[in-house]
VOBA-1610 file (N, C-alpha, C; in pm, whole numbers, padded with zeros to 5 digits, always signed):
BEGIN
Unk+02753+00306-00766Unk+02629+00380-00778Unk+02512+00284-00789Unk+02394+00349-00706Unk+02265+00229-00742Unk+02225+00248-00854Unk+02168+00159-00929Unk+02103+00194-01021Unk+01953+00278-01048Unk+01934+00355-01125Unk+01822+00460-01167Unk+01706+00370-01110Unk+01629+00429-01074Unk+01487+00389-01047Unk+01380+00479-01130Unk+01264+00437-01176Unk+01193+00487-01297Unk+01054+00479-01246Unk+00975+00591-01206Unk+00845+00571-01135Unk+00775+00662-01245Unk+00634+00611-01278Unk+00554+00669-01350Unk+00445+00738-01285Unk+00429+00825-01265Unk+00340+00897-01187Unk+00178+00953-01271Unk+00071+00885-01249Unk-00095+00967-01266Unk-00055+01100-01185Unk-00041+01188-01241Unk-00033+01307-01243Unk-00139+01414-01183Unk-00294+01324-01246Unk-00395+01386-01274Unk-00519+01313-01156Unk-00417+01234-01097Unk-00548+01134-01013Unk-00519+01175-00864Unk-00668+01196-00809Unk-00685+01177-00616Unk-00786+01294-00657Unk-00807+01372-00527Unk-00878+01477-00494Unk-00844+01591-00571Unk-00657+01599-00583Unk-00614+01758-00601Unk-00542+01798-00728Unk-00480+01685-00777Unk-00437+01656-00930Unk-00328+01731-00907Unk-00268+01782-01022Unk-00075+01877-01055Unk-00090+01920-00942Unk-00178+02010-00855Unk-00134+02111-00773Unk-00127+02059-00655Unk-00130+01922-00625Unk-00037+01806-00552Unk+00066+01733-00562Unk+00025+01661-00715Unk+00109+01537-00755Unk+00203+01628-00777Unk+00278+01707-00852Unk+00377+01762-00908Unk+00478+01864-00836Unk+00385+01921-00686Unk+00508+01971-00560Unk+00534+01857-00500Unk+00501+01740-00485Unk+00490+01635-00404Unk+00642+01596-00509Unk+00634+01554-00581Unk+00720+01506-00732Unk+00829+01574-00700Unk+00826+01695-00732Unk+00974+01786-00709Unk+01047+01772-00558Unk+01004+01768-00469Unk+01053+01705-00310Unk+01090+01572-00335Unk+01020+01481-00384Unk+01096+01351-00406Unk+01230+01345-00456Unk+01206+01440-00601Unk+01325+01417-00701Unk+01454+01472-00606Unk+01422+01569-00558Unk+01530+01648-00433Unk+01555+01570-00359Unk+01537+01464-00286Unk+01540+01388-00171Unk+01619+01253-00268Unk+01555+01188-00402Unk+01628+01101-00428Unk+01695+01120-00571Unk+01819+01121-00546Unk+01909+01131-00649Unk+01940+01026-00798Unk+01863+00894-00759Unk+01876+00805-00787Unk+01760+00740-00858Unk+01660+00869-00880Unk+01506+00829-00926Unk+01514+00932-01050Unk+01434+00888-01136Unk+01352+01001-01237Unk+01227+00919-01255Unk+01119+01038-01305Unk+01012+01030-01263Unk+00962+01067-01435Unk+00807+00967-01442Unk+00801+00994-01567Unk+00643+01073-01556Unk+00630+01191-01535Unk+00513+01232-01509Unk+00367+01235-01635Unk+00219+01194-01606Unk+00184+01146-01705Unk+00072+01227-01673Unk-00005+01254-01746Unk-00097+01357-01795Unk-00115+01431-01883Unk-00235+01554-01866Unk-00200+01614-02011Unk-00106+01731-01966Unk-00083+01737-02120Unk+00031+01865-02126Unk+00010+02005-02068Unk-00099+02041-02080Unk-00090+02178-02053Unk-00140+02176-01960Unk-00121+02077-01825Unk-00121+02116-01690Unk+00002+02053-01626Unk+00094+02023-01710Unk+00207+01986-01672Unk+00302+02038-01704Unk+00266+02117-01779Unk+00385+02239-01885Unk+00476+02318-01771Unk+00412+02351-01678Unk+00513+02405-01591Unk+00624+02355-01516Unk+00667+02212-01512Unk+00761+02128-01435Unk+00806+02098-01545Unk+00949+02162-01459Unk+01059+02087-01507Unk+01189+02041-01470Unk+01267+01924-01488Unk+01353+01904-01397Unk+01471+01788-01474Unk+01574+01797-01450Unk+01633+01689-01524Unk+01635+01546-01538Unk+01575+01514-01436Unk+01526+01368-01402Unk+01381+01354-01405Unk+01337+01422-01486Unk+01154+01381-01525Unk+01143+01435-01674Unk+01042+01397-01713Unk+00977+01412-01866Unk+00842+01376-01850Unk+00767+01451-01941Unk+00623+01470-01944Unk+00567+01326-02051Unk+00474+01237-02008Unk+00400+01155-02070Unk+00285+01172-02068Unk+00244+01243-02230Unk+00072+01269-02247Unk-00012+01171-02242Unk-00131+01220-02149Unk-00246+01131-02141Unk-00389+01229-02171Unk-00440+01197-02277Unk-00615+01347-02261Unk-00686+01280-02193Unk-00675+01183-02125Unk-00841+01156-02011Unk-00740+01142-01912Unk-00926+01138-01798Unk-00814+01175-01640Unk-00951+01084-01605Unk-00954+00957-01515Unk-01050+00883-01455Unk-01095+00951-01311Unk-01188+00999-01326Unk-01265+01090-01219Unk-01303+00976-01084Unk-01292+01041-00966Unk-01304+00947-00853Unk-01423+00875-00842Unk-01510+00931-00932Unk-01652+00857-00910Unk-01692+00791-01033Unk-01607+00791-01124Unk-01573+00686-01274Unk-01650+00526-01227Unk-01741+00502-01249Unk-01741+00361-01254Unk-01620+00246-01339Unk-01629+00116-01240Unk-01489+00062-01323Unk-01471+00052-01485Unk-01630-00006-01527Unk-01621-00008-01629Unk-01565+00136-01750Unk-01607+00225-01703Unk-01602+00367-01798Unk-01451+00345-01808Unk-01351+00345-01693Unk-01242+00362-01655Unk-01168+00243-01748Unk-01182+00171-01755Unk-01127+00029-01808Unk-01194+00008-01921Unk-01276+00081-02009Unk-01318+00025-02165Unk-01362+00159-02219Unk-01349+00272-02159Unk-01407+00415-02261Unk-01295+00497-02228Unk-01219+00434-02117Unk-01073+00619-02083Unk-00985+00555-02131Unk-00932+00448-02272Unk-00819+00433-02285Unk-00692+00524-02297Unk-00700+00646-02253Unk-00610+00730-02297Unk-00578+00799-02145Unk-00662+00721-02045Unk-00624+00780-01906Unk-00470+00817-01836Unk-00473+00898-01775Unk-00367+00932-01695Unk-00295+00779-01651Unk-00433+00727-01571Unk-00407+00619-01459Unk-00375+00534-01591Unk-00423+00477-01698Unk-00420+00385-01760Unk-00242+00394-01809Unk-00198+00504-01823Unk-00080+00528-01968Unk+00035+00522-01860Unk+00003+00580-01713Unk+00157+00507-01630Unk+00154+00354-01559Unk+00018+00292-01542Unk+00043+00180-01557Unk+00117+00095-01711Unk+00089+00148-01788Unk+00153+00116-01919Unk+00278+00062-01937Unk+00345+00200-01881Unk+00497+00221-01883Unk+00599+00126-01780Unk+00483+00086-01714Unk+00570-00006-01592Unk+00500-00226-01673Unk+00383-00191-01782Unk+00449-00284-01860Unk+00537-00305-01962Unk+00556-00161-01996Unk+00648-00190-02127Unk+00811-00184-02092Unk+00815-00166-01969Unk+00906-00223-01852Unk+00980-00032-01897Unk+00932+00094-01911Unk+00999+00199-01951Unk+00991+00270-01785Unk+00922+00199-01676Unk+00918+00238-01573Unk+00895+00090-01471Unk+00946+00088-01292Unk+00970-00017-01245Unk+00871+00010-01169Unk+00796+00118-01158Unk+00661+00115-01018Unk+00553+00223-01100Unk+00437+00243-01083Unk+00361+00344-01139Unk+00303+00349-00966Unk+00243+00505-00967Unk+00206+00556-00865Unk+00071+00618-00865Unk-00056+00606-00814Unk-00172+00701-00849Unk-00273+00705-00693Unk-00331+00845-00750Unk-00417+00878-00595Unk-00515+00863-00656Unk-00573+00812-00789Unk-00707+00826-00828Unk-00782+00695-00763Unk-00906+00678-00855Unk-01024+00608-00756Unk-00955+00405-00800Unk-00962+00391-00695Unk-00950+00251-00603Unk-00979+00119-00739Unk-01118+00108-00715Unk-01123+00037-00816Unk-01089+00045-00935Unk-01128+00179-00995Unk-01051+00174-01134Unk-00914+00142-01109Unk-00830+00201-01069Unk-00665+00147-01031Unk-00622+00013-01058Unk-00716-00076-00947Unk-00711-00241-00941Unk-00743-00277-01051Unk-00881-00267-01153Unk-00888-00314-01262Unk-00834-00299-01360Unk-00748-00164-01402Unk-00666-00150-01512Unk-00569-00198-01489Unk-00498-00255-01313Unk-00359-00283-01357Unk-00384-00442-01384Unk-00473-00494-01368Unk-00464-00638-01320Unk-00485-00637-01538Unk-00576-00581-01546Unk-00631-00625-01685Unk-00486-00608-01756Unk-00367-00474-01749Unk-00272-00469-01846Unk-00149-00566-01756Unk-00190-00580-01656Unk-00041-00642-01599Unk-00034-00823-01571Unk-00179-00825-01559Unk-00227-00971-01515Unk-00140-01037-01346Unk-00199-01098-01299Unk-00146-01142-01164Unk-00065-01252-01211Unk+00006-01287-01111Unk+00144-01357-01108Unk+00105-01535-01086Unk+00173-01625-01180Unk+00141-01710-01121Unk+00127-01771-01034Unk+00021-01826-00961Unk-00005-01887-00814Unk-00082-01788-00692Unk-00145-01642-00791Unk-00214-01553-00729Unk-00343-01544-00839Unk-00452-01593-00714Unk-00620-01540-00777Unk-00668-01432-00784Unk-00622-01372-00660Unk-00661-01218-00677Unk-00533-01105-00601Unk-00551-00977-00664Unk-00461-00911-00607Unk-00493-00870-00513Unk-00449-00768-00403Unk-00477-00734-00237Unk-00410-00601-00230Unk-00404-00495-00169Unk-00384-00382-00097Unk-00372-00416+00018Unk-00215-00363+00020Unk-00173-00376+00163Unk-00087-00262+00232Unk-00089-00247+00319Unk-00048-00064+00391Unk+00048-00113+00512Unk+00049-00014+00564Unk+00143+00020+00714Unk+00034+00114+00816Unk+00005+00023+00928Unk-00018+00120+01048Unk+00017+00162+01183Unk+00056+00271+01204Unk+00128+00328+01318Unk+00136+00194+01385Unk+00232+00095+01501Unk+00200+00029+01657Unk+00292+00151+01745Unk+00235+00063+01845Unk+00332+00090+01986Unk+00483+00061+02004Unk+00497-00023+01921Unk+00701-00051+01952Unk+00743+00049+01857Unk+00678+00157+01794Unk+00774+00216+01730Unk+00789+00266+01547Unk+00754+00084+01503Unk+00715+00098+01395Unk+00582+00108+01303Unk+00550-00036+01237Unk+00485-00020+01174Unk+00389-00165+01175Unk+00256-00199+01140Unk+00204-00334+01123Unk+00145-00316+00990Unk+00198-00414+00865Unk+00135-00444+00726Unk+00020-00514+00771Unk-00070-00450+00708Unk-00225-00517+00725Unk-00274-00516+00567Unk-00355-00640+00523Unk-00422-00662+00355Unk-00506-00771+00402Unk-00550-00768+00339Unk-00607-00668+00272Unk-00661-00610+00276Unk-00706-00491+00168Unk-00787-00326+00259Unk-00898-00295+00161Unk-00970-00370+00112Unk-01066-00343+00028Unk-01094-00405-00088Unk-00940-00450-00210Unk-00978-00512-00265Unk-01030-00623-00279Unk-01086-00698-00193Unk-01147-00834-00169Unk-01263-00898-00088Unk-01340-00865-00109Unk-01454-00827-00002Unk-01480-00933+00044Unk-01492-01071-00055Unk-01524-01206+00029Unk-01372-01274-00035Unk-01329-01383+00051Unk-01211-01425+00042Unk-01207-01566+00117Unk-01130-01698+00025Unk-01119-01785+00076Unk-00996-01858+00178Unk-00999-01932+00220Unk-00873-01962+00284Unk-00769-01907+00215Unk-00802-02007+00066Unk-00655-02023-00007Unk-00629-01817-00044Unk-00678-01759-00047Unk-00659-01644-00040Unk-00609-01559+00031Unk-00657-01615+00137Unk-00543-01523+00301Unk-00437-01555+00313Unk-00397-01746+00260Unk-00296-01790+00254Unk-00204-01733+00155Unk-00251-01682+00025Unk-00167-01581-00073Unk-00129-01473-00048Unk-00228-01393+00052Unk-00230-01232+00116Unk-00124-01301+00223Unk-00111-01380+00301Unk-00002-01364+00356Unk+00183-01378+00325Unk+00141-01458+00195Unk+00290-01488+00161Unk+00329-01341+00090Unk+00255-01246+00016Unk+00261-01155-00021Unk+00342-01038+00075Unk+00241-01045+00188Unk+00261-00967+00266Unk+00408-00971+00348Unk+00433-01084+00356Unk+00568-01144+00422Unk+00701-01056+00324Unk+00654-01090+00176Unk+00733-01048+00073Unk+00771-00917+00093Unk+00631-00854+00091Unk+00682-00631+00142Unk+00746-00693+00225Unk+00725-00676+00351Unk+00788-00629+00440Unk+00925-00655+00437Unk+00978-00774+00436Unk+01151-00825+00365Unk+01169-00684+00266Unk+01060-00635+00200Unk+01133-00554+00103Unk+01152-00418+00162Unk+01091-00392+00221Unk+01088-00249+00328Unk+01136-00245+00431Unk+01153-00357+00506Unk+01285-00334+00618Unk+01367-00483+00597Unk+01470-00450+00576Unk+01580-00533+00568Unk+01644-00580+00672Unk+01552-00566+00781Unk+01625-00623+00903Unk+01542-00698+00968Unk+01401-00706+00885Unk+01253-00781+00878Unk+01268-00918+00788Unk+01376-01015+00799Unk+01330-01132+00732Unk+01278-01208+00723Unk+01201-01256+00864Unk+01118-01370+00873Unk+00993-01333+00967Unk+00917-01211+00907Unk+00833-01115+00942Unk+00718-01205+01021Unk+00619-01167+01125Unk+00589-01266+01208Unk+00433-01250+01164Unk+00380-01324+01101Unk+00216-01351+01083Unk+00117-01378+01167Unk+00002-01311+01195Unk-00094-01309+01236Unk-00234-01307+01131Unk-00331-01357+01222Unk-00475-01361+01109Unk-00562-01291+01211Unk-00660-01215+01150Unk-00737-01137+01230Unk-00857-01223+01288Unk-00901-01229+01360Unk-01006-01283+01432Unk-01073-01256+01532Unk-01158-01308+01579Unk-01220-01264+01728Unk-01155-01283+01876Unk-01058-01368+01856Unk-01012-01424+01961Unk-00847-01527+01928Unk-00764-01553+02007Unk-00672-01590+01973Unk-00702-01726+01972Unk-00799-01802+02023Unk-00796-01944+02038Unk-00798-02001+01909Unk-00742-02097+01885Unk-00774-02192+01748Unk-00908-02180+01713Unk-01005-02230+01787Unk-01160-02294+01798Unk-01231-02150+01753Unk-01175-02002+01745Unk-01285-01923+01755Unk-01252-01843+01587Unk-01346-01838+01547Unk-01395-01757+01391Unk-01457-01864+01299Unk-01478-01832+01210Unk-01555-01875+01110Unk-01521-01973+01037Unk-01585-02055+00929Unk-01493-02126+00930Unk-01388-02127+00798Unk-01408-02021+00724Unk-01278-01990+00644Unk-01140-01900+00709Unk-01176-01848+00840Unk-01053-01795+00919Unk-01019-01972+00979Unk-01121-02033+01026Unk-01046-02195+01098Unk-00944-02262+01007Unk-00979-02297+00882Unk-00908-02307+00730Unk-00782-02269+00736Unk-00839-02114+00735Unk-00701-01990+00675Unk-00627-02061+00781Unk-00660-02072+00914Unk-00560-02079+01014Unk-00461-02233+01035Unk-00528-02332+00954Unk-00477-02454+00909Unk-00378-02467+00839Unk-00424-02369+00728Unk-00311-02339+00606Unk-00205-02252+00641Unk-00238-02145+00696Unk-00081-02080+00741Unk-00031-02173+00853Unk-00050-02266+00941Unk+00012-02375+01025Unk+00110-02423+00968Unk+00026-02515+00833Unk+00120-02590+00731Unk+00238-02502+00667Unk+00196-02377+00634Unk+00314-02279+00556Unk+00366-02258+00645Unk+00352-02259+00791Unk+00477-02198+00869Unk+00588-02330+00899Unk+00515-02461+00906Unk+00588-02607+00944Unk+00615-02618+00767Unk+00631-02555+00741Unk+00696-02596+00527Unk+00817-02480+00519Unk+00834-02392+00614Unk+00921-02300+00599Unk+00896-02213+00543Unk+00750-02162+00492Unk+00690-02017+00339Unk+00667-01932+00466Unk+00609-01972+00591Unk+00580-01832+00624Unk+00604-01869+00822Unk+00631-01787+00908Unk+00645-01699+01029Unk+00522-01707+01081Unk+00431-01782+01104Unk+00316-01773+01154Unk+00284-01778+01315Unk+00216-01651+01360Unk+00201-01615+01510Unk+00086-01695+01525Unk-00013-01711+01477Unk-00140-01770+01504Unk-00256-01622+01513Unk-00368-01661+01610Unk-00453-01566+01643Unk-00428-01407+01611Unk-00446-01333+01567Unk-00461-01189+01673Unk-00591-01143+01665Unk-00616-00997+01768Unk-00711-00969+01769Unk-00714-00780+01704Unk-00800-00738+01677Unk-00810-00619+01630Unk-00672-00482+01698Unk-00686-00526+01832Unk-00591-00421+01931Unk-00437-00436+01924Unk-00444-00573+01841Unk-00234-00599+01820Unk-00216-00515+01712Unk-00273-00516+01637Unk-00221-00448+01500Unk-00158-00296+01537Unk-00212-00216+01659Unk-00128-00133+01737Unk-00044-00180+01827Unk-00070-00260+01873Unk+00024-00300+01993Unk+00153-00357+01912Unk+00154-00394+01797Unk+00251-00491+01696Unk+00285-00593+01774Unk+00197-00652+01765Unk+00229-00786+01817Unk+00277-00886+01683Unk+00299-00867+01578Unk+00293-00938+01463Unk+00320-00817+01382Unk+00410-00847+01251Unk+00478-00792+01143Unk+00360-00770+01007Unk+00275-00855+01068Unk+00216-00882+00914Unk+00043-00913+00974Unk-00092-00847+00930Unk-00198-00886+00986Unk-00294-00905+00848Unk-00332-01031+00881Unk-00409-01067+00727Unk-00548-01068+00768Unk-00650-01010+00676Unk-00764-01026+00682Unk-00825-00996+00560Unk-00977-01016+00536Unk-01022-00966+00415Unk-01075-00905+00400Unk-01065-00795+00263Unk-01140-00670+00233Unk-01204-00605+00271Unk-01331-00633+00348Unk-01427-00619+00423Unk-01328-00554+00574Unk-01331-00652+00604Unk-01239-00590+00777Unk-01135-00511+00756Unk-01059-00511+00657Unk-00930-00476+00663Unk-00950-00331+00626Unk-01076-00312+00568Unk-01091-00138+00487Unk-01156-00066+00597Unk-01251-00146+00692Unk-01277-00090+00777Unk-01234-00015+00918Unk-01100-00121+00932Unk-01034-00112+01008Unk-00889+00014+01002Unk-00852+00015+00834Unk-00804+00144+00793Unk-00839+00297+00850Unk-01009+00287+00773Unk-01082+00386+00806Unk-01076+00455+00998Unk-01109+00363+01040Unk-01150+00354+01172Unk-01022+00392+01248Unk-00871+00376+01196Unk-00771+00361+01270Unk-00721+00555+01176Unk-00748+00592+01082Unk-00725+00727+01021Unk-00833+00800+01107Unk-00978+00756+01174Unk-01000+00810+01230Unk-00945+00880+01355Unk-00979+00801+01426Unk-00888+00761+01564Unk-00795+00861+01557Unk-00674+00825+01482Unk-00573+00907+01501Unk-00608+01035+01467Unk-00677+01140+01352Unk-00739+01264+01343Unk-00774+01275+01432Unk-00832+01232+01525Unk-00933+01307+01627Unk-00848+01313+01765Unk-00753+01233+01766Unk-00645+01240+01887Unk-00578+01371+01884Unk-00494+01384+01735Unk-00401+01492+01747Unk-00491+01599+01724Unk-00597+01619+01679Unk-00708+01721+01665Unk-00747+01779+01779Unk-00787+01702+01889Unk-00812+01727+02060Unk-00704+01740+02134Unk-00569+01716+02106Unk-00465+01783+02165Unk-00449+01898+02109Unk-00434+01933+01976Unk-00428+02042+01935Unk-00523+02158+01997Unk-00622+02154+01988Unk-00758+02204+02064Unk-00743+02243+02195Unk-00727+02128+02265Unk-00738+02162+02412Unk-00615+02229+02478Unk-00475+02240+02393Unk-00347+02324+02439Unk-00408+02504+02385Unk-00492+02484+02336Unk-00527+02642+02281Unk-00651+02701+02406Unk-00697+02646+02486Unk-00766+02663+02592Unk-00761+02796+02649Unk-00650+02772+02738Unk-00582+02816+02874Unk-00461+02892+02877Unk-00461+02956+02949Unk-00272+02997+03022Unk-00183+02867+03068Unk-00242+02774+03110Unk-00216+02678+03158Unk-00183+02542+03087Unk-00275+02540+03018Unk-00284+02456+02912Unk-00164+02464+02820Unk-00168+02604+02793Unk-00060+02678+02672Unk+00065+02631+02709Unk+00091+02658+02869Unk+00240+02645+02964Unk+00248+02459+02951Unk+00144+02387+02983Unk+00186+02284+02970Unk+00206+02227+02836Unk+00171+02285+02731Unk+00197+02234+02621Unk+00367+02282+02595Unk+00384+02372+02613Unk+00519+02407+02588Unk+00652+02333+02676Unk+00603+02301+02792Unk+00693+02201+02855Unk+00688+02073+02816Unk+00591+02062+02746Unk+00564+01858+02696Unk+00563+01880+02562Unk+00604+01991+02465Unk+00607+01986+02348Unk+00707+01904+02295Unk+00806+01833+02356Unk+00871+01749+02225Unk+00801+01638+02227Unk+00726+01603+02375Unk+00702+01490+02350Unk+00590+01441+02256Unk+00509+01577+02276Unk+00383+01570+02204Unk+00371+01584+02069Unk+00492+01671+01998Unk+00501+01673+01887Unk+00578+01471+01798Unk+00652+01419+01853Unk+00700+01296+01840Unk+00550+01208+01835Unk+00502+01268+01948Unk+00351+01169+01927Unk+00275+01175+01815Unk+00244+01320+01758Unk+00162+01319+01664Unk+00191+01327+01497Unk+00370+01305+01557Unk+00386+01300+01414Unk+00359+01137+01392Unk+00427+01091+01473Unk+00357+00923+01457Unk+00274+00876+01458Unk+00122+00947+01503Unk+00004+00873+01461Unk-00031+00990+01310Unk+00012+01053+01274Unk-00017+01104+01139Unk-00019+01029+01032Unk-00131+00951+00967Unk-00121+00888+00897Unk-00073+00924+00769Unk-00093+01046+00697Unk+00017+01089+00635Unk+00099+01045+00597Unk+00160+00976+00661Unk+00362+00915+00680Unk+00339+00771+00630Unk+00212+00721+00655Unk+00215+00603+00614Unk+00156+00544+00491Unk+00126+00705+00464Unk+00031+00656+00275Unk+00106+00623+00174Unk+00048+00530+00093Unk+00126+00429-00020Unk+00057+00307+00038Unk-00027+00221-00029Unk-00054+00090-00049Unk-00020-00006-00174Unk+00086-00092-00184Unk+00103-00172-00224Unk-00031-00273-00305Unk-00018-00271-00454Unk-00144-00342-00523Unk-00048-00507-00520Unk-00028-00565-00439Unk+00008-00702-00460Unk-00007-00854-00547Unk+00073-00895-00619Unk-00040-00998-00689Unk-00004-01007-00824Unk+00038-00887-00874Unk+00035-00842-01009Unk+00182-00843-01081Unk+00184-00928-01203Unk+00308-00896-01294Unk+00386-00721-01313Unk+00381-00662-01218Unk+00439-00540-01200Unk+00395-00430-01051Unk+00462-00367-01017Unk+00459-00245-00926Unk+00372-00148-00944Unk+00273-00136-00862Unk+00161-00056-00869Unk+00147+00013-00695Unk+00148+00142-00703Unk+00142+00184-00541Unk+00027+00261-00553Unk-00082+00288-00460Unk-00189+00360-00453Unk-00190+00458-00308Unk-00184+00586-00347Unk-00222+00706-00288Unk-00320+00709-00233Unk-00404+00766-00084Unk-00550+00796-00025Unk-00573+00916-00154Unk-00715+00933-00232Unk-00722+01038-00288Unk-00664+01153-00263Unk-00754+01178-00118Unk-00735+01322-00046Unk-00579+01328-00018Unk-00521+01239-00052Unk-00381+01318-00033Unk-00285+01446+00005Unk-00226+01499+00082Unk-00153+01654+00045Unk-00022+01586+00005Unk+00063+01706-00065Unk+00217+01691-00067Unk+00267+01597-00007Unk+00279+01624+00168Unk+00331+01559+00232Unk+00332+01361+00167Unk+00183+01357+00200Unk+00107+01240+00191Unk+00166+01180+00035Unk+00149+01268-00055Unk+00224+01173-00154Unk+00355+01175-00198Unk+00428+01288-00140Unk+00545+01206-00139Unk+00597+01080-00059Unk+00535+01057+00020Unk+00467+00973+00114Unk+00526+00868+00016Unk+00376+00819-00057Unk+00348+00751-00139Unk+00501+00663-00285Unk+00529+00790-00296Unk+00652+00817-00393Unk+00744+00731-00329Unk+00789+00767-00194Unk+00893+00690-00111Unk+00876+00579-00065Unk+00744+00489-00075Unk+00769+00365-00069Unk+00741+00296-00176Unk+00706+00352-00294Unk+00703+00287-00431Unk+00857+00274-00479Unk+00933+00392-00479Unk+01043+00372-00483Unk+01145+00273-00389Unk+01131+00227-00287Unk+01145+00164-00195Unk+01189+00019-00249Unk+01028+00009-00285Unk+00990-00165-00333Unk+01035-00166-00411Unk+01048-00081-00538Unk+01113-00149-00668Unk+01298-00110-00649Unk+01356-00011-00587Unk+01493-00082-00554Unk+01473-00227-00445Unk+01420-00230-00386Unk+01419-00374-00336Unk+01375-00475-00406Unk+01343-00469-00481Unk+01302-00570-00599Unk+01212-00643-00512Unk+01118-00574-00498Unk+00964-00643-00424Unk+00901-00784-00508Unk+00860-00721-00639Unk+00822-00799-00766Unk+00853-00929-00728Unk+01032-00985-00732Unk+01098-01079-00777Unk+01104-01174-00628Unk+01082-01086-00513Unk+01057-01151-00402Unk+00923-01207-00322Unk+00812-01138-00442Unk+00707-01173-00424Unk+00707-01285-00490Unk+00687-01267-00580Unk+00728-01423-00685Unk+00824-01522-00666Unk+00932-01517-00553Unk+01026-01626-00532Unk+00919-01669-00433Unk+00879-01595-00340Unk+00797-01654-00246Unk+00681-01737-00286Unk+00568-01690-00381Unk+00471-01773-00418Unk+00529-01905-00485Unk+00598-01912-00555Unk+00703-02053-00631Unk+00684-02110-00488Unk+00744-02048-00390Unk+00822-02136-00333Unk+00681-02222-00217Unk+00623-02093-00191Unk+00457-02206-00150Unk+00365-02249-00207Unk+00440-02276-00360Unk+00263-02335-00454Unk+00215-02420-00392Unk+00306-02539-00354Unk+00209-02626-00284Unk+00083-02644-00242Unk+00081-02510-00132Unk+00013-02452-00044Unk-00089-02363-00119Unk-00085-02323-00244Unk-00172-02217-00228Unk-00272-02225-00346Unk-00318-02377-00370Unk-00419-02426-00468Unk-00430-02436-00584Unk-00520-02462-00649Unk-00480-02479-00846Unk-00427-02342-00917Unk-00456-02235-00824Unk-00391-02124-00962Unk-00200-02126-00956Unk-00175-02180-00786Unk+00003-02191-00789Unk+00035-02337-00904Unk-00073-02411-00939Unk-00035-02526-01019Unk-00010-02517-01203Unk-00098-02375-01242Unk-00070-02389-01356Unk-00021-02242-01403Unk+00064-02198-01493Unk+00090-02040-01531Unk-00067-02016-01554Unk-00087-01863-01557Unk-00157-01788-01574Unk-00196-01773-01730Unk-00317-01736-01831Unk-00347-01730-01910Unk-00258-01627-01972
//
């Protein structure tokens, strides 16, 4: 038998609160036999679930999406978001899960969990639809707005780490850096850097390094792993959830037309349905908070059901894969490489 897996769930955080998190919750628990779930909020909107593999953990504040960080991190000690990050330090849970607001998330876990030695800052990192089929990890996605070499060089060993932990048939996951162009000579000059330093980590054996890519591989998957910083990487999220809404939105649309339209939709319906379940981003929500002395997964607010059980299933994922311990064998293993914070433990 595997062993239990223990996810702490904000209950109370994203757009829709219980009357998401908690049908989303019960489909998980059904689907994995091998999980209990420690649901956290207050009581009397949780009073109605119940199940043998969950128990209710009270929290009376709930960090509102438009909470500034500070309120969230020095006046809601009693938050939803705050009390299941908790539990995944007091090691009573192996992943905490939340759809609430972004920054607050990042700052409470980093403040109770602290980052790992040989990491400056933590990163958000996701999955987006490609063309072969699967999937391309891209980070970071916001938390980092300006970022130095030695930083992309951490976002990538990180990133290398998921993916080993999410597909097991992904071991020596293939790195790319985002840029304008594939040539050596073209970007700025902390991508010229970045691109020095992952050289050296790929000739040291830490990392799989493709070199160049450009914005259009990250669908095409040309590369396992696409590093960039905060700035590009959130934009490029956005822009790619667009995209895909408005694709399956205008197929949807334009099969409702016609007689014709209708007939051809029904003869190309498997194919079309296969299509749009795969650009549904939906399927791919759950971002990984990387960096950090524990498992932290983050939900899109707007979440539905679908979307966070979504979420649920790759938090659970990483911590039976023991993400944590492979993130951290990995940074050990490129301190070298990755500047004074891989040189001394952490405060």
């Amino acid at each position: 038998m595997s062993p239990m897996i223990t996810l702490a769930v904000d209950c109370m955080g994203g757009d829709h609160g219980p009357r998401v998190t908690l049908a989303a919750c019960r489909q998980f628990l059904d689907n994995h036999p091998q999980a209990q779930l420690l649901l956290v909020g207050r009581p009397d909107d949780l009073g109605g679930f119940a199940h043998a593999r969950a128990r209710i953990v009270p929290a009376t504040e709930v960090v509102a999406m438009d909470d500034p960080v500070e309120v969230a991190l020095r006046r809601k000690k009693d938050s939803s978001m705050r009390v299941a990050i908790q539990q995944v330090k007091d090691g009573t849970a192996q992943v905490a899960v939340s759809a609430g607001n972004t920054g607050a998330l990042m700052a409470i876990a980093r403040y109770l969990l602290k980052t790992l030695d040989g990491i400056d800052r933590p990163a958000i990192a996701t999955q987006m639809p490609n063309a072969q089929g699967g999937a391309t990890t891209v980070l970071d996605l916001g938390a980092n707005v300006d970022c130095t070499a030695e930083h992309l060089l951490q976002f990538a060993v990180m990133g290398a780490a998921l993916v080993t932990a999410l597909n097991e048939s992904t071991q020596e996951p293939a790195v790319g850096l985002l840029n304008i162009g594939e040539e050596v000579i073209k970007g700025n000059e902390v991508i010229k850097r970045t691109g020095e330093l992952l050289r050296s980590a790929s000739q040291s054996g830490d990392l799989n390094f493709y070199g160049n890519v450009e914005g259009n591989d990250i669908f095409k998957g040309t590369v396992d792993i696409v590093v960039c910083d905060g700035f590009v990487g959130n934009v490029a999220l956005k822009a790619s959830e667009g995209v895909a809404s408005m694709i399956v939105g205008g197929l949807k649309q334009e099969f409702k037309r016609n007689i014709f339209t209708k007939l051809a939709a029904v003869v190309a319906y498997p194919v079309l349905s296969a299509l749009m379940k795969r650009m549904d981003h939906r399927r791919y929500n759950g971002a990984a908070l990387l960096g950090l002395r524990g498992l932290v997964f983050k939900s899109h607010g707007s979440a539905d059901i679908l979307a966070f059980e979504q979420a649920l299933n790759r938090a659970y994922d990483a911590a039976r894969n023991n993400l944590l311990e492979r993130v951290r064998s990995r940074v050990a293993h490129a301190a070298p490489l990755l500047g004074p914070a891989a040189a001394q433990p952490a405060p």
